[in-house]
N, C-alpha and C positions, 0 to 999 in steps of 0.2 A: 083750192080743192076742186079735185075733177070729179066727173056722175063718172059710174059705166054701168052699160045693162048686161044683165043675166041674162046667157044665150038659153034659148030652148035645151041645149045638153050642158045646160049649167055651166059655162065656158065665162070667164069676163078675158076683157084687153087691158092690161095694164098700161095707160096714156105712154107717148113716146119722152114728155117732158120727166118723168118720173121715173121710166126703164135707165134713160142717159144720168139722171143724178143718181141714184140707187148704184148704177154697173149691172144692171140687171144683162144675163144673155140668155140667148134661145138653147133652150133647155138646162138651163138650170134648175134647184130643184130647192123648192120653197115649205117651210113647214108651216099647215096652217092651226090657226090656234082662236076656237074660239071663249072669248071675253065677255063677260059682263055684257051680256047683248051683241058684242060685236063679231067681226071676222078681222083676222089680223095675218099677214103672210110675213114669215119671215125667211129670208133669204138663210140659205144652208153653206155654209162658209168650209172651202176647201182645207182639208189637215193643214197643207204646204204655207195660207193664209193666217192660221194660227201661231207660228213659227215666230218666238221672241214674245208670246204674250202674256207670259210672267215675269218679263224681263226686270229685276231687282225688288222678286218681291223676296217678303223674308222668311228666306225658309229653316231656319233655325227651332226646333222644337224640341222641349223636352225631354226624354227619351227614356223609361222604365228602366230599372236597373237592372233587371233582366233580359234587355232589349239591346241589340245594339243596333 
């Protein structure tokens, strides 16, 4: 676990050990979400990235007889 400090305009560095496992890049764009006390960034994943990520789920459902 790394520190970083709060810049005067409220700025932090995200450590370089943590940008390179993440895939984090410069300017990407993060949704922040506060926690139960915390701060939490989550990285905003491209449409193109989600591509296959239902892949075998089961989409079969019931369907009203009025419904097709």
């Amino acid at each position: 676990m790394q520190a970083v400090t709060l810049s005067p305009k409220f700025q932090v560095v995200i450590p370089r050990p943590v940008r390179e496992r993440m895939g984090l890049k410069a300017g990407q764009k993060l949704t922040v979400v506060e926690y139960e006390g915390r701060i939490e960034l989550i990285p905003e994943k491209e449409i193109a990235d989600l591509r296959g990520l239902l892949k075998g789920a089961d989409i079969s459902v019931e369907r009203e007889a009025d419904r097709l």
